[in-house]
MDAnalysis code that builds the backbone (N, CA, C; Angstrom):
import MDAnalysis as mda
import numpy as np

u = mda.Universe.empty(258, n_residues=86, atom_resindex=np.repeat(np.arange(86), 3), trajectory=True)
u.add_TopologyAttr("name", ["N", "CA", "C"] * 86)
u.add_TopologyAttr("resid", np.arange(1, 87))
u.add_TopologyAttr("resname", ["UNK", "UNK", "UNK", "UNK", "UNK", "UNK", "UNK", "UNK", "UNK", "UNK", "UNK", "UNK", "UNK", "UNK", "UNK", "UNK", "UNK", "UNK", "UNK", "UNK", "UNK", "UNK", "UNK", "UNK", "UNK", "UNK", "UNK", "UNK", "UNK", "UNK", "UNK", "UNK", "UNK", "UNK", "UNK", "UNK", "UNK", "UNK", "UNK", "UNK", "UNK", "UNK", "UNK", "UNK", "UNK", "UNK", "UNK", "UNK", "UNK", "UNK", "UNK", "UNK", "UNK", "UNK", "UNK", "UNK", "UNK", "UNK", "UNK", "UNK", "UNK", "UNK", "UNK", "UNK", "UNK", "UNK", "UNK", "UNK", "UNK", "UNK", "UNK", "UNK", "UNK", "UNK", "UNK", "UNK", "UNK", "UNK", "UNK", "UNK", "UNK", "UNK", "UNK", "UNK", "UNK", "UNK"])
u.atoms.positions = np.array([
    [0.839, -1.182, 0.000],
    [0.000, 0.000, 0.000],
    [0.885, 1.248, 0.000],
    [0.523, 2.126, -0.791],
    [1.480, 3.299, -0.668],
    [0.721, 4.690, -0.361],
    [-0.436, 4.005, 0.324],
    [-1.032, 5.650, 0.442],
    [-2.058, 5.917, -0.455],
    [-2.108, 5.394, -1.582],
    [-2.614, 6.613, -2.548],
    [-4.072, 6.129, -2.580],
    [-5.207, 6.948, -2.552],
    [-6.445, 6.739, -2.899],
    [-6.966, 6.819, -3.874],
    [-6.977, 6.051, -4.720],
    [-7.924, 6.170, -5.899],
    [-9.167, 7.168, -5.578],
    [-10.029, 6.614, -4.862],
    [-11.539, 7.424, -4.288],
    [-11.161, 8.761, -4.147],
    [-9.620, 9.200, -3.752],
    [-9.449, 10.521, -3.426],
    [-9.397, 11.575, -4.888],
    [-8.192, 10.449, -5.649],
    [-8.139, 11.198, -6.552],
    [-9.015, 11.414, -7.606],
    [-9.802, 10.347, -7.573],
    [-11.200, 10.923, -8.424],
    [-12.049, 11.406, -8.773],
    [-12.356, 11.898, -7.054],
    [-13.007, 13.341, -6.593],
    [-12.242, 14.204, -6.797],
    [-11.397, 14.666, -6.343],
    [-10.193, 16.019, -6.742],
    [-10.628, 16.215, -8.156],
    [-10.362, 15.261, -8.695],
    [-9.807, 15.209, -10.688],
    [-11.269, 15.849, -10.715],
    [-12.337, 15.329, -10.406],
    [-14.053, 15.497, -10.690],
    [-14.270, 17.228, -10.448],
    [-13.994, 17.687, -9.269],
    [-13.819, 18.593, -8.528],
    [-13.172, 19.896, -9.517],
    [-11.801, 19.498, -10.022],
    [-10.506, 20.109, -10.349],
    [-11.726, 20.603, -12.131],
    [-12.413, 19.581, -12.581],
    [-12.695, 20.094, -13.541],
    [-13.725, 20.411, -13.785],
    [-14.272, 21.172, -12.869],
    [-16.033, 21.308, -12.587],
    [-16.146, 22.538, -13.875],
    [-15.117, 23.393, -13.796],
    [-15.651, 25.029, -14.184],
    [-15.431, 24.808, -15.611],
    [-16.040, 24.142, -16.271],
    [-16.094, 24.227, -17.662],
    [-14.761, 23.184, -18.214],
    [-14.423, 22.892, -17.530],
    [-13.059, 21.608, -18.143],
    [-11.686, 21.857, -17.213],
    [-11.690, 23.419, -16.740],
    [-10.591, 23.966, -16.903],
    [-9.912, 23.546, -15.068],
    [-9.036, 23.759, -14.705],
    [-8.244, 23.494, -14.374],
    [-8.868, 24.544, -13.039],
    [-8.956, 24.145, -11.253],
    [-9.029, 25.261, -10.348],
    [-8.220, 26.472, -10.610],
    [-6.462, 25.953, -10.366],
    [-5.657, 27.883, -10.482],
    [-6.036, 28.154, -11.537],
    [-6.552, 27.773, -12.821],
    [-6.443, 28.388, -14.534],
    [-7.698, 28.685, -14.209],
    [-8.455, 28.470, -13.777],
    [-9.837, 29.089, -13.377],
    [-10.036, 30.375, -12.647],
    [-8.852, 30.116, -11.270],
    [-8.415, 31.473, -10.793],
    [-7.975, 32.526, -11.494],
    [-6.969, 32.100, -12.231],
    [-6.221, 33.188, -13.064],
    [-7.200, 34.036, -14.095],
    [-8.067, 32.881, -14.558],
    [-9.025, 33.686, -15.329],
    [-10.093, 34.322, -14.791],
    [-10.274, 34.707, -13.746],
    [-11.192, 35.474, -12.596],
    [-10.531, 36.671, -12.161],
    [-8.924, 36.487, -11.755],
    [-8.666, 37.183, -10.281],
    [-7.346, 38.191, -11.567],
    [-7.556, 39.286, -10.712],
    [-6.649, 40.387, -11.330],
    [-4.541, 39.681, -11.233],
    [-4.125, 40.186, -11.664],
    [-3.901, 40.925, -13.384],
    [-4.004, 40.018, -14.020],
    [-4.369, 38.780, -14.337],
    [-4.583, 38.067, -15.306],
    [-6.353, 37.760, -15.868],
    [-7.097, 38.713, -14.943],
    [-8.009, 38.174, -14.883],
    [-8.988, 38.694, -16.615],
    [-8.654, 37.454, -17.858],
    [-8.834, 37.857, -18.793],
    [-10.315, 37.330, -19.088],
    [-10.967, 36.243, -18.360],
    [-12.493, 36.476, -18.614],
    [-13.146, 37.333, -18.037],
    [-12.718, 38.267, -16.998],
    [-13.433, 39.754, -16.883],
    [-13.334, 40.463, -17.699],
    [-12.551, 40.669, -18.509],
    [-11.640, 41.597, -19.214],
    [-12.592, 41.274, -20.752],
    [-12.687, 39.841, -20.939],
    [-13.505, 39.552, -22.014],
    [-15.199, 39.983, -21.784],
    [-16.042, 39.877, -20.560],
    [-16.793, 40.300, -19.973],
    [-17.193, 42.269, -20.397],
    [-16.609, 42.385, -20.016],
    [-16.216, 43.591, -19.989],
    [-16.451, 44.368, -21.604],
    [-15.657, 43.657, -22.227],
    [-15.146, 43.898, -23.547],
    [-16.285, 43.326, -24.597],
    [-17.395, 43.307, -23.787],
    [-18.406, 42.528, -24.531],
    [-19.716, 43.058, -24.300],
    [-19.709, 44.131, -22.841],
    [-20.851, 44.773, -22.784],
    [-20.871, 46.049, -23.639],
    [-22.171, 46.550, -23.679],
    [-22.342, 47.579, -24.666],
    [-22.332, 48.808, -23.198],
    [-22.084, 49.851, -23.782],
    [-21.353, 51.163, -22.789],
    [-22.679, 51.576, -22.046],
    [-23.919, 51.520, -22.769],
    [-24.982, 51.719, -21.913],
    [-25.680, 51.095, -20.847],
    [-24.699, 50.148, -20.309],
    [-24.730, 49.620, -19.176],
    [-23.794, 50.206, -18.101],
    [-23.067, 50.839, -18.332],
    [-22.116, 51.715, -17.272],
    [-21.755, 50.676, -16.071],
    [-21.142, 49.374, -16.662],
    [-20.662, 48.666, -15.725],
    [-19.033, 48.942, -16.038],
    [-18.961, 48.929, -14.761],
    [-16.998, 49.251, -14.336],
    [-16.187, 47.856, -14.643],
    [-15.017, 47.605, -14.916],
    [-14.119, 46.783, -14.542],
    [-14.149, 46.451, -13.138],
    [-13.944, 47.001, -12.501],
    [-14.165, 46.820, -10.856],
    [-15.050, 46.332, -10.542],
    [-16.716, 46.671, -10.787],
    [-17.817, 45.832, -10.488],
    [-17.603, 44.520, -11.755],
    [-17.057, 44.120, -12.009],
    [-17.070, 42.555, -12.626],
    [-15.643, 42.533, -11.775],
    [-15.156, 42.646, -11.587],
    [-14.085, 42.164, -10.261],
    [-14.576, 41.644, -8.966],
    [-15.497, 42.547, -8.676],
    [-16.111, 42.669, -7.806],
    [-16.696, 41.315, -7.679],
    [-17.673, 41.271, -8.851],
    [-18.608, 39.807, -9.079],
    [-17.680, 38.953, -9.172],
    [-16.942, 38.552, -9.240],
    [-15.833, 37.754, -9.338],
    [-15.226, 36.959, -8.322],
    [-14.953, 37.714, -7.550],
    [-14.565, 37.602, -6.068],
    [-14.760, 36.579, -5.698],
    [-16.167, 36.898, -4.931],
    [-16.652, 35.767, -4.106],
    [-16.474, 34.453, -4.760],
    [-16.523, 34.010, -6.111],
    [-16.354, 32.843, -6.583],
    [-14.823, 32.643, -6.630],
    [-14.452, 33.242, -6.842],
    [-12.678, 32.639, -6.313],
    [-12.479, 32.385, -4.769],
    [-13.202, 32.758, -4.154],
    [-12.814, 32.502, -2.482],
    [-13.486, 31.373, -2.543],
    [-14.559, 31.198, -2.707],
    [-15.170, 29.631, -2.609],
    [-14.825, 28.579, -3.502],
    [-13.636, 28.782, -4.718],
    [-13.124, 27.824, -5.511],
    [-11.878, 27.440, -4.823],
    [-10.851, 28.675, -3.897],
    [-10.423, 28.201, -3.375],
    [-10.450, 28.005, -1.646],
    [-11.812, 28.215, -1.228],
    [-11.943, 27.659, -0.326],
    [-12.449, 25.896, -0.293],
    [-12.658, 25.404, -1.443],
    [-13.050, 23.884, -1.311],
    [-11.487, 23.352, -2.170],
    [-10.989, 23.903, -2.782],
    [-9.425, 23.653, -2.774],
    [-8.783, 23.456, -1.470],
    [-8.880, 24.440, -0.383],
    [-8.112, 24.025, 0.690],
    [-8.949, 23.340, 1.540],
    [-10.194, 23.114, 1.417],
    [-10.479, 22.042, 2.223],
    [-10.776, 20.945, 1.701],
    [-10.521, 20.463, 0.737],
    [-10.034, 19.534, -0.149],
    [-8.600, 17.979, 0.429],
    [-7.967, 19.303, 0.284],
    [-6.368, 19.501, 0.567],
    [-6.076, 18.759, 2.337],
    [-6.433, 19.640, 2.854],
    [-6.737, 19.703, 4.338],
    [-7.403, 18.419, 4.805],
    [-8.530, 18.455, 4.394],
    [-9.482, 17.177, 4.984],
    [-9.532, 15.896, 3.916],
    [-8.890, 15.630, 3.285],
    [-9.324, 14.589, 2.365],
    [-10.574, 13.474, 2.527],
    [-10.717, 13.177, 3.743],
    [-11.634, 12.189, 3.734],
    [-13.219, 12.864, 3.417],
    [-12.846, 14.579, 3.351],
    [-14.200, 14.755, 3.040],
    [-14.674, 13.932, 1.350],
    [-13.637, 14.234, 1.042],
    [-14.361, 13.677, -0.391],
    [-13.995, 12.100, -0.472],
    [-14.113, 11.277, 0.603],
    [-14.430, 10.061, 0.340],
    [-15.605, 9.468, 1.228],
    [-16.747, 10.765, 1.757],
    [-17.755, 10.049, 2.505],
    [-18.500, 9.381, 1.804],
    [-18.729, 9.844, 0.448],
    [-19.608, 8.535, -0.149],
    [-19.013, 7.492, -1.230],
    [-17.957, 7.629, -0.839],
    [-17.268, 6.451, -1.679],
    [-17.531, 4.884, -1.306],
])
C-alpha cells in the first residue's frame, strides 16, 4: 500500500474540472486580477450603456474565487471529506 487513494483522486480530478473543463488555479487566473482575462472579455463585450466598471465585474468575481479556493483548501486539508460517499 502506498497511500494513494484512488476514491481521493477521483473526486479532486471530478472537482478540479467542474468550471467548464478547466483546471481550479487556470480558473483562478481567469477570474482574479492581473490576469483576470475572462473579466476583461466580460467587460469587452458589454455595450457602454450599461455603465458597468471593470471593478464591479471584479467585484462579481470575487466571491467565486474565495469559494473555488476555499473547497481547494479544504479539499487539501481534509481529504476524507471527499471520500464520505465512496
Amino acid at each position: 500500500m502506498t497511500g494513494f487513494e484512488i476514491g481521493l483522486f477521483s473526486v479532486v480530478a471530478i472537482l478540479i474540472l467542474i468550471y467548464a473543463g478547466l483546471y481550479i488555479p487556470v480558473a483562478l487566473g481567469l477570474l482574479t486580477p492581473p490576469l483576470g482575462i475572462a473579466c476583461y472579455v466580460i467587460k469587452a463585450t458589454l455595450a457602454d450603456e450599461y455603465r458597468i466598471t471593470l471593478y464591479d465585474i471584479f467585484a462579481g468575481a470575487f466571491p467565486l474565487a474565495v469559494i473555488m479556493l476555499a473547497v481547494l483548501i479544504l479539499l487539501i486539508a481534509f481529504p476524507s471529506i471527499s471520500l464520505i460517499l465512496v
